[in-house]
Backbone bond lengths (Angstrom), bond angles and torsions (degrees), N, CA, C in turn:
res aa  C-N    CA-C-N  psi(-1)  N-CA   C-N-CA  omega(-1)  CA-C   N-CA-C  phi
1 X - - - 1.457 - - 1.523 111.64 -
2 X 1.391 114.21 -36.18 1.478 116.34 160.54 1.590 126.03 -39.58
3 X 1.182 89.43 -71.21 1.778 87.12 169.85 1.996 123.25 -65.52
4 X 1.334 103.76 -19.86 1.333 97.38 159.54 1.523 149.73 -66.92
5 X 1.501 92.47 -17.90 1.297 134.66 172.59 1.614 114.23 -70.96
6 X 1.740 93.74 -72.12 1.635 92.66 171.06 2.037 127.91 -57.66
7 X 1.162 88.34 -20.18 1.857 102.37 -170.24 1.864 87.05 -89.71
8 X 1.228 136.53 -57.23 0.991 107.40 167.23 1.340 148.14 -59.73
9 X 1.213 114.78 -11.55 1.260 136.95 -177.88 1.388 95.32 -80.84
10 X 1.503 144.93 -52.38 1.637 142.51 -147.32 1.641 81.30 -96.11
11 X 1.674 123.14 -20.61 1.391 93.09 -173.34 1.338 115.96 -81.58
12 X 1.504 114.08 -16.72 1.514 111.42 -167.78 1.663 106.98 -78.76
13 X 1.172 92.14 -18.01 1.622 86.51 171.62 1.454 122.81 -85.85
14 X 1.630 117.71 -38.41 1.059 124.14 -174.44 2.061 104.23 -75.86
15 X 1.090 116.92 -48.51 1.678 117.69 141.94 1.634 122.45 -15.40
16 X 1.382 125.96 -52.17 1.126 129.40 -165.58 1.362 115.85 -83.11
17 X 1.671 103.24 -30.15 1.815 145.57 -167.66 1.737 88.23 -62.03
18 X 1.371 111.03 -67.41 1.545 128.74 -160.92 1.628 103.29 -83.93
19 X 0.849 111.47 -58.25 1.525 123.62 -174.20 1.838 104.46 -52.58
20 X 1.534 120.73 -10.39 1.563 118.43 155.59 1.412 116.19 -60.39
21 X 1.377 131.56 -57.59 0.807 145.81 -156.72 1.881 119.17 -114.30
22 X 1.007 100.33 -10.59 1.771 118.62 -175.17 1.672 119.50 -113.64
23 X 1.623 132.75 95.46 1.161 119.94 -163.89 1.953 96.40 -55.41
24 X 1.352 92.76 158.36 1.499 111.68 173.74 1.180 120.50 -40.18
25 X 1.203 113.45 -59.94 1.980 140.58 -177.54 1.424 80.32 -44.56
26 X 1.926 116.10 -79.02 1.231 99.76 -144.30 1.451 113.31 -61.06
27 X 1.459 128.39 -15.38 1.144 132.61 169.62 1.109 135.25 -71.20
28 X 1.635 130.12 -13.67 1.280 125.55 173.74 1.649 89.22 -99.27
29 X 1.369 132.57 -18.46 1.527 107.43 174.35 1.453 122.36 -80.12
30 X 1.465 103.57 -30.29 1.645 102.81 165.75 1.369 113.29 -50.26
31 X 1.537 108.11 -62.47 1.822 108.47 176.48 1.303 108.37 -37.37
32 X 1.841 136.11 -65.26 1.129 100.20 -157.58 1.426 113.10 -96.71
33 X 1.344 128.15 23.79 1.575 131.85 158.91 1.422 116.62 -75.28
34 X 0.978 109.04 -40.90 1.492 112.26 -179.61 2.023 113.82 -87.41
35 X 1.734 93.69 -21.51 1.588 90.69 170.42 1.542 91.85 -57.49
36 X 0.959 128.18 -91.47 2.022 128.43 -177.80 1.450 97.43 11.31
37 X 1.046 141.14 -35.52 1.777 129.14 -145.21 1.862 79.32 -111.35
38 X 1.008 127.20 -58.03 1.465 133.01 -169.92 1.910 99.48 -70.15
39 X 1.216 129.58 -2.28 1.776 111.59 -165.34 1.767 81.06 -117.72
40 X 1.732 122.65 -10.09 1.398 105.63 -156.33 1.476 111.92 -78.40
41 X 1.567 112.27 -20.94 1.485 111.00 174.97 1.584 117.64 -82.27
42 X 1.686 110.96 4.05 1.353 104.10 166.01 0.968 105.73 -102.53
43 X 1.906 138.16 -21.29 1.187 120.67 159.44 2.217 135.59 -44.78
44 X 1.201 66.16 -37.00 1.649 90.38 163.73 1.495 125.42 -67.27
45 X 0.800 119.38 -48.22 1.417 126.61 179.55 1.483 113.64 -76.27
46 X 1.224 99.07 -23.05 1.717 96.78 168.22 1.625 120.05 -120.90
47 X 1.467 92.15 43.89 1.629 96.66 161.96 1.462 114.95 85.60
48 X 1.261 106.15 35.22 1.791 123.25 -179.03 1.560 101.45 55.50
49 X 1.795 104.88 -161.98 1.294 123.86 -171.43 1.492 101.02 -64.76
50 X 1.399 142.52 -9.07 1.137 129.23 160.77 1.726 109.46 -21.75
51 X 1.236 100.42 -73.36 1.714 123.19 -146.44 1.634 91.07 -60.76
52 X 1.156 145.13 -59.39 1.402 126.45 150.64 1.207 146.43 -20.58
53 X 1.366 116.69 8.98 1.667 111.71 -173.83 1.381 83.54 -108.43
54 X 1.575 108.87 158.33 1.134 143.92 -174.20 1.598 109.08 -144.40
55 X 1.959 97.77 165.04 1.325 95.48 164.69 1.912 90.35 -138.66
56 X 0.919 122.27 35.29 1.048 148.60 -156.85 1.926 125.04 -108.83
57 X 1.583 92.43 -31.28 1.520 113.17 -166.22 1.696 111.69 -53.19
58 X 1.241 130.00 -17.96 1.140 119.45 165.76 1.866 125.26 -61.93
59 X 1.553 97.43 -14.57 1.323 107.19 -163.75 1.538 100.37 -108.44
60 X 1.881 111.51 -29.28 1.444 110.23 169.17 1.852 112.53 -58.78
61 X 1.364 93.86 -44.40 1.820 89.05 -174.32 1.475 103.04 -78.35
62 X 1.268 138.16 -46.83 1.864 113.25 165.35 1.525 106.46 -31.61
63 X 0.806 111.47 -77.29 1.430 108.68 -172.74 1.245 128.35 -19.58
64 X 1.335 101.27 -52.82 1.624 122.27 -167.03 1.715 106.56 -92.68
65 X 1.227 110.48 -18.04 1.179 93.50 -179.28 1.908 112.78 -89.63
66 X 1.818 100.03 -13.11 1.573 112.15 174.79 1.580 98.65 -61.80
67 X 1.554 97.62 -46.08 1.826 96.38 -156.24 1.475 107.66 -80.71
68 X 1.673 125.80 1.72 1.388 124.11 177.41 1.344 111.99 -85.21
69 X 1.825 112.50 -35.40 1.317 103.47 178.46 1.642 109.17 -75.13
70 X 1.620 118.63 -36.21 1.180 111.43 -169.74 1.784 108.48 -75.30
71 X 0.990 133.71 -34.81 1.639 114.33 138.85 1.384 148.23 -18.94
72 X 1.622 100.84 -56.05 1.264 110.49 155.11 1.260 144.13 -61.07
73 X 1.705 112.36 -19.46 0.922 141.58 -173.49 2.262 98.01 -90.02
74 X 1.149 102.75 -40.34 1.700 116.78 -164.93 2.077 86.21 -78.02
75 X 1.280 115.17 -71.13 1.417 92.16 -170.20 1.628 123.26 -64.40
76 X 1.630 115.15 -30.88 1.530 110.37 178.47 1.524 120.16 -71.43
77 X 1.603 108.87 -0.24 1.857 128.74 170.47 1.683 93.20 -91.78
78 X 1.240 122.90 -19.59 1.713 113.53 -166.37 1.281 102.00 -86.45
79 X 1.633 130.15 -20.52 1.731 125.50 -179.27 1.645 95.10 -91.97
80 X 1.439 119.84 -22.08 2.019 107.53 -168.29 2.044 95.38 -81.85
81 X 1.484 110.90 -38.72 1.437 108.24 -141.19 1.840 99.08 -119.01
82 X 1.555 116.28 145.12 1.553 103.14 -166.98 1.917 104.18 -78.44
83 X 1.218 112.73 133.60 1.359 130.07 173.18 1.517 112.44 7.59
84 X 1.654 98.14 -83.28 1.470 114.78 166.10 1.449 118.65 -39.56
85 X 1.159 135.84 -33.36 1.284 128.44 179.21 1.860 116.82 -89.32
86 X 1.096 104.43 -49.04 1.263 112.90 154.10 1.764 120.35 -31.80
87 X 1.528 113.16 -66.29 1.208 100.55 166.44 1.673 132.17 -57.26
88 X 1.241 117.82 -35.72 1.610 139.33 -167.01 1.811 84.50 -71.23
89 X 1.613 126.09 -69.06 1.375 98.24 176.51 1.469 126.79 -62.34
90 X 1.183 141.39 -19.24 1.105 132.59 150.03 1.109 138.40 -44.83
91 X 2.145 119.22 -13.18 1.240 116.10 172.98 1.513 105.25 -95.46
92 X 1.554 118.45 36.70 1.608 120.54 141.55 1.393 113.05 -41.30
93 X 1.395 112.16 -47.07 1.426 123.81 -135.89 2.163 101.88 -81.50
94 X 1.084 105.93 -24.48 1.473 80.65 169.32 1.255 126.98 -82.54
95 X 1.727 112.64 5.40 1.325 116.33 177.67 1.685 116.83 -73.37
96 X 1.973 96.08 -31.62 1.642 96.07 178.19 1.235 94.23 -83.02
97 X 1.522 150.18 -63.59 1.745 149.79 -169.30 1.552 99.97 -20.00
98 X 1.301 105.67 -48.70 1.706 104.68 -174.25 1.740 110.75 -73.11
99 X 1.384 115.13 -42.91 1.118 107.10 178.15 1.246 128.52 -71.76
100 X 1.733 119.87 -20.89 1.426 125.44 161.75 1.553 112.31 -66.73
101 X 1.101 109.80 -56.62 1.351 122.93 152.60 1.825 132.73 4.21
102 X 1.278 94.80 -73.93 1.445 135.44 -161.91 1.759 89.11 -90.42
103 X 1.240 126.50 -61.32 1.613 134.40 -167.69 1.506 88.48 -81.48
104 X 1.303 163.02 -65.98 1.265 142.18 -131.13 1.605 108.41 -125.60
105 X 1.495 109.87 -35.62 1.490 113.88 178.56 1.799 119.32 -81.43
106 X 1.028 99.13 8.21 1.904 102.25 -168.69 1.755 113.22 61.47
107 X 1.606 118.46 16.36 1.286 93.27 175.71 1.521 115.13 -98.54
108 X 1.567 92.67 167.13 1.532 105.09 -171.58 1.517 118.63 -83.22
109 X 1.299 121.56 152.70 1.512 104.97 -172.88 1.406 85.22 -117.49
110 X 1.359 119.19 106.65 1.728 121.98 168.40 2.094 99.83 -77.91
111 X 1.198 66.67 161.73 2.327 93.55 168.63 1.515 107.52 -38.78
112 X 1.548 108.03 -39.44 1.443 106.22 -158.65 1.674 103.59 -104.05
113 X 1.422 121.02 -1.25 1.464 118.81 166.55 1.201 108.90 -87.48
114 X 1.433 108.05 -40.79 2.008 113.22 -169.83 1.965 76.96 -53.62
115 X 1.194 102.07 -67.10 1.997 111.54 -150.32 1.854 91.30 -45.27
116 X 0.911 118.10 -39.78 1.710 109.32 -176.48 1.341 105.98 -55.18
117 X 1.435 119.83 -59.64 1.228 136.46 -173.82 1.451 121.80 -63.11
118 X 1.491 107.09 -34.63 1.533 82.00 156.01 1.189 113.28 -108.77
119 X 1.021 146.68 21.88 1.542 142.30 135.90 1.387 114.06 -28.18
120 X 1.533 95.01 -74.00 1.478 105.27 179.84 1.235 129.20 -52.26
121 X 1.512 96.68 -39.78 1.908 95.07 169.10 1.334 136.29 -91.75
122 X 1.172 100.39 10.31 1.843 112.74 169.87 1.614 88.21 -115.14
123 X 1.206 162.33 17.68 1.238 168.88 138.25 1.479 98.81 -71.30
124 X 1.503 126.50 -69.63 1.757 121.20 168.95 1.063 109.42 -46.92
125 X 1.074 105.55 -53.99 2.529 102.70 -178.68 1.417 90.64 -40.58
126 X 1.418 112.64 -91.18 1.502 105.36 -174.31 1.328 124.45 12.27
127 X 1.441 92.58 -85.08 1.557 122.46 -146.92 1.649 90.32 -77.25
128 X 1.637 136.02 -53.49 1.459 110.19 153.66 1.139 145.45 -14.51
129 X 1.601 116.47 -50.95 1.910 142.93 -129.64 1.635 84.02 -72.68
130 X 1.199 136.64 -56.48 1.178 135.53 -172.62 1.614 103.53 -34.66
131 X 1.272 139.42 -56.28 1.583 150.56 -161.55 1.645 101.88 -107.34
132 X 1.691 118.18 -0.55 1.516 95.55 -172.83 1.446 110.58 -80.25
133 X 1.405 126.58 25.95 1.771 110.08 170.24 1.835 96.08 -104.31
134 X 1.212 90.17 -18.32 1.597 77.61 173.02 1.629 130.98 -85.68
135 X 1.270 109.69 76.40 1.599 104.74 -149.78 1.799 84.11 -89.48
136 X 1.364 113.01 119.64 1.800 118.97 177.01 1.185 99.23 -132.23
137 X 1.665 105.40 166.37 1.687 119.24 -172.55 1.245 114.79 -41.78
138 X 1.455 125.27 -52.56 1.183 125.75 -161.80 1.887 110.29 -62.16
139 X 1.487 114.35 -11.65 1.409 136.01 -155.61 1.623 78.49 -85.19
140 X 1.474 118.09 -92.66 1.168 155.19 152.87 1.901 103.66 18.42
141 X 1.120 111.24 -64.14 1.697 145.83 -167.28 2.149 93.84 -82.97
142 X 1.285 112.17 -45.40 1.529 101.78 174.71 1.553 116.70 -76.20
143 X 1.621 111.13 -26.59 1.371 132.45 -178.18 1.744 93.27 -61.36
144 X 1.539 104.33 -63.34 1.264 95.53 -167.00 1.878 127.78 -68.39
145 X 1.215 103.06 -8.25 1.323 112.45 178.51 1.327 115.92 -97.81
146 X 1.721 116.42 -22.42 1.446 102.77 177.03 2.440 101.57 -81.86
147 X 0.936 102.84 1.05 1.718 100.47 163.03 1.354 105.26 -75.27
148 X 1.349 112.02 -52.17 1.532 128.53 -165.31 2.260 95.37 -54.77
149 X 1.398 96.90 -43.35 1.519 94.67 -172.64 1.594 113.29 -78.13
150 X 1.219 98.53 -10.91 1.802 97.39 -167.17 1.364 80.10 -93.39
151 X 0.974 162.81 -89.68 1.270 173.05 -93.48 2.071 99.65 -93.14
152 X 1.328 99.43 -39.52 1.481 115.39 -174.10 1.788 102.84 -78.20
153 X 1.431 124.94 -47.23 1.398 138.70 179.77 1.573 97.01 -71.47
154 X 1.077 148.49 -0.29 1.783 148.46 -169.25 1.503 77.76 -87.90
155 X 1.825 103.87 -64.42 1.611 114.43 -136.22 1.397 90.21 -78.73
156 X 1.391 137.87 -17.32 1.239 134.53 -171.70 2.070 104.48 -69.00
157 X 1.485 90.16 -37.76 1.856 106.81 -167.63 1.744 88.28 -72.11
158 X 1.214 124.99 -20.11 1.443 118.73 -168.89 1.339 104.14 -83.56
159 X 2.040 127.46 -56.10 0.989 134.53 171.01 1.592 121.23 -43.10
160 X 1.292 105.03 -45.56 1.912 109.47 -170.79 1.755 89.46 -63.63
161 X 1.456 133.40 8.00 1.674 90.56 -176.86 1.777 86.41 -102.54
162 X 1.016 131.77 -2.75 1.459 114.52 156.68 1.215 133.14 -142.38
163 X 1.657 110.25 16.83 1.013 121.45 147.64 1.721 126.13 -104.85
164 X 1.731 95.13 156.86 1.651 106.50 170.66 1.945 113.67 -69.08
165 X 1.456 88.37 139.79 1.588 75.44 -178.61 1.364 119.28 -83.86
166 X 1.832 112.60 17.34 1.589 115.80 160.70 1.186 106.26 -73.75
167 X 1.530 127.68 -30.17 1.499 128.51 -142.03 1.952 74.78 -98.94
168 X 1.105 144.01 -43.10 1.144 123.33 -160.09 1.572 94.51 -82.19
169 X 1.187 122.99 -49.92 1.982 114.25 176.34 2.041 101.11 -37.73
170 X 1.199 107.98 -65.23 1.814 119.30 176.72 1.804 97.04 -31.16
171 X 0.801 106.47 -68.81 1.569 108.79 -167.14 1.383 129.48 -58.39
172 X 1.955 88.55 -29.20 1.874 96.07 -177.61 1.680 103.33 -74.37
173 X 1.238 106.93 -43.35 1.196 103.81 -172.86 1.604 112.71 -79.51
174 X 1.217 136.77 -23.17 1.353 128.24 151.38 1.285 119.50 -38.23
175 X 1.426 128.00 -65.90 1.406 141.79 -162.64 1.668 90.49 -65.96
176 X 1.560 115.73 -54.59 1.537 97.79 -165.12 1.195 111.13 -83.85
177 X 1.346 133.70 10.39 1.316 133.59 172.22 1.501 109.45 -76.85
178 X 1.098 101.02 -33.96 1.599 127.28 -166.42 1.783 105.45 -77.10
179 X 1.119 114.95 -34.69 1.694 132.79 -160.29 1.587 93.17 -108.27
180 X 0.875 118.85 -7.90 1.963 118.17 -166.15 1.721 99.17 -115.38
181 X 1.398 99.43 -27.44 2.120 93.78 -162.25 1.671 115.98 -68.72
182 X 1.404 117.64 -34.28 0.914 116.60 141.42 1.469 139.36 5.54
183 X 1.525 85.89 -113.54 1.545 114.95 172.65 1.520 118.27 -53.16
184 X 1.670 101.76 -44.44 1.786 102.98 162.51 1.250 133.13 -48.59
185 X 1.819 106.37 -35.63 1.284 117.73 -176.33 1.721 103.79 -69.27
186 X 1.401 124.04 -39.35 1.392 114.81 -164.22 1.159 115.67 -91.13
187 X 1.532 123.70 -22.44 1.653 122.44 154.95 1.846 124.93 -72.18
188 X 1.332 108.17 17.96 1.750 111.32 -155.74 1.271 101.65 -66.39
189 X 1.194 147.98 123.46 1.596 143.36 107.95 1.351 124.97 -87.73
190 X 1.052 131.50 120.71 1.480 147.48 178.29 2.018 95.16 -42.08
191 X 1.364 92.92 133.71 1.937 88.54 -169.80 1.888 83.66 -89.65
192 X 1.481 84.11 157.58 1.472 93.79 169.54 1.457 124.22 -85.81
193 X 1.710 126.63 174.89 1.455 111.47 -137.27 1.565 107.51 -69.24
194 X 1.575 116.37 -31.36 1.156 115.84 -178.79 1.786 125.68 -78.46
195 X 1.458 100.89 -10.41 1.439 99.73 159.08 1.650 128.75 -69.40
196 X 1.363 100.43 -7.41 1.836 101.82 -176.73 1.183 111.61 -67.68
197 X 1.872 123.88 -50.48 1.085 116.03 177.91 1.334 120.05 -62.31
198 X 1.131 141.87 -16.31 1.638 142.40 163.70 1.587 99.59 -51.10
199 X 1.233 111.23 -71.38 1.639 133.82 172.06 1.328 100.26 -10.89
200 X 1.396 100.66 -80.45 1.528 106.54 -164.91 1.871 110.74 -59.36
201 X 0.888 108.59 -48.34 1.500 101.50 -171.02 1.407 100.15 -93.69
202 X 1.192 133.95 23.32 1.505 134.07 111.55 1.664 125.03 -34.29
203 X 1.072 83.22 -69.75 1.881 119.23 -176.64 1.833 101.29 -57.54
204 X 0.932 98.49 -52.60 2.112 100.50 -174.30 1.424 96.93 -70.46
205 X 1.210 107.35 -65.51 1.998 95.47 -178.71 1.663 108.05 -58.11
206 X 0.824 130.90 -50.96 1.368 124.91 -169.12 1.615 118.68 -55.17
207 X 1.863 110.25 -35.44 1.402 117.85 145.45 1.359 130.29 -64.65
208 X 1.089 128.74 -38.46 1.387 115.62 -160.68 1.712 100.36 -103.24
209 X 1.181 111.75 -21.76 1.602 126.71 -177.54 1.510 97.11 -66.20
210 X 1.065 150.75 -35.26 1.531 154.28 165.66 2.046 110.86 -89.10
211 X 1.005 101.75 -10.24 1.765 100.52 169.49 1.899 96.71 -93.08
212 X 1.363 113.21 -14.28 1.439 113.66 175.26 1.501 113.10 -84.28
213 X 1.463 114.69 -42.41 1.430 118.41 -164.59 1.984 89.91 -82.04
214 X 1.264 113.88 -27.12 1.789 110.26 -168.83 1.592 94.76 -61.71
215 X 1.130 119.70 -52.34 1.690 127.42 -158.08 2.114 93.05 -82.29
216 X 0.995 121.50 -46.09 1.643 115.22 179.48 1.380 92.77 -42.13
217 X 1.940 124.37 -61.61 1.257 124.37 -145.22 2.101 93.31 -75.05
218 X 0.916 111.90 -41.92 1.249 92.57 163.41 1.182 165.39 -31.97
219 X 1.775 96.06 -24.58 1.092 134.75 -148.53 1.537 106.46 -121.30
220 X 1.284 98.58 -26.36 1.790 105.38 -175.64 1.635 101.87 -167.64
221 X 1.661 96.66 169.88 1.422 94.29 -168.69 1.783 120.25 -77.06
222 X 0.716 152.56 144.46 1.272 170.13 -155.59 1.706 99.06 -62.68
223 X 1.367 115.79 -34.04 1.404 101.29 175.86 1.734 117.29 -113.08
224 X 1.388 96.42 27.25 1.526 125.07 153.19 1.364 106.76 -84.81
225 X 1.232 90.19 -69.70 2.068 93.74 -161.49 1.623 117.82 -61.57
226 X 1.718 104.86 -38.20 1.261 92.21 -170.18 1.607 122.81 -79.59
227 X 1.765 113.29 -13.12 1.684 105.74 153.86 1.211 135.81 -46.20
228 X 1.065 103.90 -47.50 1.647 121.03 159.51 1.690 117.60 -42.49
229 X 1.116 106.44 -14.40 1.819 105.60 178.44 1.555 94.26 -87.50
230 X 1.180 144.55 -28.98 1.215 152.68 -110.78 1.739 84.87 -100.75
231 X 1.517 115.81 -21.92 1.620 113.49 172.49 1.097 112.49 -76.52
232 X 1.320 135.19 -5.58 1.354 136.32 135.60 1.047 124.24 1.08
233 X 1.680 108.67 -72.25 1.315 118.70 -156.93 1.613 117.84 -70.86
234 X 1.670 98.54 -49.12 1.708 107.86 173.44 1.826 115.93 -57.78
235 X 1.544 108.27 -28.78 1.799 92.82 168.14 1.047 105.78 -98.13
236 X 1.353 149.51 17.23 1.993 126.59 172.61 1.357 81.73 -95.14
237 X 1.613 113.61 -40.63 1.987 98.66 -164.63 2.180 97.81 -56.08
238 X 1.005 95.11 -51.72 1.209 91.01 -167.39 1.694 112.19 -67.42
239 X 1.266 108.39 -26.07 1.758 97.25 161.78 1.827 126.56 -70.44
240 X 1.552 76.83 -22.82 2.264 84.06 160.95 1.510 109.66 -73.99
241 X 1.094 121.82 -39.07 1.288 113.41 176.48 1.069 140.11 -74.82
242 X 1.722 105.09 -8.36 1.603 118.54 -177.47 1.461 89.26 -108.85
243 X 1.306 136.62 -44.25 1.592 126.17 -176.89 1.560 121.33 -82.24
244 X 1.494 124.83 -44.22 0.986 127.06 -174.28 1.742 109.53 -116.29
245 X 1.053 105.93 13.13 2.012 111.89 -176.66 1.134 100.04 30.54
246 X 1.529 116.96 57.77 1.468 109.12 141.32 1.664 101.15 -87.37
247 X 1.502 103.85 172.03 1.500 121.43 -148.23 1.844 106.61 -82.57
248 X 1.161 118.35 141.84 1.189 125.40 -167.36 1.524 99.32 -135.93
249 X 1.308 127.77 105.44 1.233 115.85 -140.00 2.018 90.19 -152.19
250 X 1.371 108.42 171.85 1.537 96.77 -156.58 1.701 100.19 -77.97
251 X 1.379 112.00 -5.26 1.904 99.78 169.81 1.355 104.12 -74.59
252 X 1.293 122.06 -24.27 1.635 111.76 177.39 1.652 118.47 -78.66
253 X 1.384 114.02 2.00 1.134 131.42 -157.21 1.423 106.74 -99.87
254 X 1.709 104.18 -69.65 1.559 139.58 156.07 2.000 108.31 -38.88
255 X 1.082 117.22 -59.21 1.322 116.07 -176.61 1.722 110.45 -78.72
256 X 1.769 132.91 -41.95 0.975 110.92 165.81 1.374 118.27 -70.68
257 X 1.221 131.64 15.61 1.620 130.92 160.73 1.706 98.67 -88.55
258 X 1.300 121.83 -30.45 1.217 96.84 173.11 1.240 131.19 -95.15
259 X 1.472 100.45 18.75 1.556 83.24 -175.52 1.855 88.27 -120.79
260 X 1.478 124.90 -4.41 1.086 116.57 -176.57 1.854 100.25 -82.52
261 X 1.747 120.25 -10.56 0.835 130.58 173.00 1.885 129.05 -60.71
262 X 2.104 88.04 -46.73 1.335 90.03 165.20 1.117 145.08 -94.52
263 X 1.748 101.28 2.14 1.342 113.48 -168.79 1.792 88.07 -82.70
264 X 1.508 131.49 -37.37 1.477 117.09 -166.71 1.666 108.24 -80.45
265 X 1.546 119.68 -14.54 1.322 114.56 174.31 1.909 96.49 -74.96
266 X 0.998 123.14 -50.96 1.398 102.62 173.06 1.378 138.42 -55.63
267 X 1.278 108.79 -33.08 1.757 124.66 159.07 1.507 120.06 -54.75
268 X 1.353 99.09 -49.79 1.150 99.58 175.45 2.142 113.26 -72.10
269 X 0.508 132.51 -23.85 1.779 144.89 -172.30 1.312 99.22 -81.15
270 X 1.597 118.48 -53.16 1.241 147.45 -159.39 1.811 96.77 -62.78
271 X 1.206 127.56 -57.81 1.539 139.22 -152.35 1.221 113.94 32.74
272 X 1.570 127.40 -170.44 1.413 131.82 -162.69 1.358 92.53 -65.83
273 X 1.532 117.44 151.79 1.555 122.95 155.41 1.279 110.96 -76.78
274 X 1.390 128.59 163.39 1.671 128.26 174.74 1.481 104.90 -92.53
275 X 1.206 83.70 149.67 2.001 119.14 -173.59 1.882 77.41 -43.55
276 X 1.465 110.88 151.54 1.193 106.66 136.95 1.662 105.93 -145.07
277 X 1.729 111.20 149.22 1.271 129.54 -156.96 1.590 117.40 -34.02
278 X 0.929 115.00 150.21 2.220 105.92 -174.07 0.975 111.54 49.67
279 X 1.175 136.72 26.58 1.607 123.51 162.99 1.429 108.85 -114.75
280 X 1.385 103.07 162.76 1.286 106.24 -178.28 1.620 112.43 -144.67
């Protein structure tokens, strides 16, 4: 979850970098064409295209086709709405993870997950409240994609119990390569030279940032791990405020104390998960 954190964090910026000048389409198809070049040395390492087969693929492309629009929906909200806010409405989304969660996965919602969870989300109110009369599209469009993501992170906790989380990276980017070429093809302009490097480290976080969250969910239950994203919110606000001086102000202050509050009452309740067999 550490490294999911940091890879999401460089993407929302490097996202915002490209996404000036780069329609969306063509940007989530570049990302996952070039993810292929960045997932091939983990195909390798775990025993070639073996480790990718499934019998499963009806449930890889639901997935992927929830998490393409709600993507699409997260970077074309990252040029209307400032960084920090963008993320803070996006921490809707562990409210649905838990409820898919809880209704389809058999997990339990103890005292100390509800208490994380709403920690964290009266910690985002907070840190919003300054901009919440201004409810605008770009608001609207992050609202609707952080459902789109909770809903996508359930089915992800469903896949890791018999799938590899290479075979689920293989698949996301198949399906959205497949769902993006299209639309990529009819908005295309070749980006100019200094847009590539945005591109690419688009493309690396966007791969390896989901080979992080596949192996966390593996590792623990889904309404463990995903509070823990919820520190999210207190460093993008504060990377808006050091890159783009948007405002960092004492609700961002007050609310990432509360949510850095509930994420350690759940850690702490939570303790190590147990080894389970072949993993590492």
């Amino acid at each position: 979850m550490a490294g999911w954190l940091a890879l999401m964090l460089i993407i929302t910026i490097a996202g915002r970098e490209a996404a000036r000048e780069i329609n969306v389409f063509q940007l989530m198809e570049m990302r996952s064409l070039i993810g292929f070049v960045f997932l091939y040395p983990l195909i390798r390492a775990n025993g070639g295209f073996a480790v990718v087969k499934t019998t499963r693929l009806h449930l890889h492309v639901g997935r992927n086709v929830i998490h393409y629009g709600a993507q699409y929906g997260w970077f074309f909200a990252l040029t209307l709405i400032p960084i920090g806010q963008l993320v803070a409405i996006e921490f809707t989304m562990p409210i649905w993870t838990a409820i898919v969660a809880a209704m389809f996965l058999g997990e339990r919602m103890t005292v100390w997950k509800i208490a994380a969870i709403v920690l964290g989300v009266v910690g985002v109110a907070v840190i919003v409240r300054p901009a919440a009369g201004e409810i605008n599209q770009g608001q609207l469009i992050a609202l609707a994609a952080a459902v789109g993501f909770g809903v996508s992170i359930a089915m992800i906790k469903l896949l890791t119990r018999t799938e590899h989380a290479v075979a689920i990276l293989f698949w996301m980017l198949v399906v959205q390569s497949a769902l993006g070429l299209f639309p990529a093809l009819y908005v295309w302009q070749w980006p100019a030279a200094h847009l590539w490097f945005w591109v690419v480290i688009v493309a690396f976080c966007g791969t390896f940032s989901h080979y992080c969250m596949a192996r966390a969910m593996l590792h623990a239950d889904a309404t463990v791990v995903i509070p823990m994203d919820f520190l999210r919110v207190p460093l993008t606000a504060a990377a808006g405020w050091l890159l783009y001086s948007e405002r960092l102000d004492l609700f961002t202050v007050l609310g990432a104390a509360m949510i850095l509050t509930g994420n350690l009452l759940n850690l702490r309740s939570a303790g190590p998960a147990p080894a389970k067999p072949g993993t590492t």
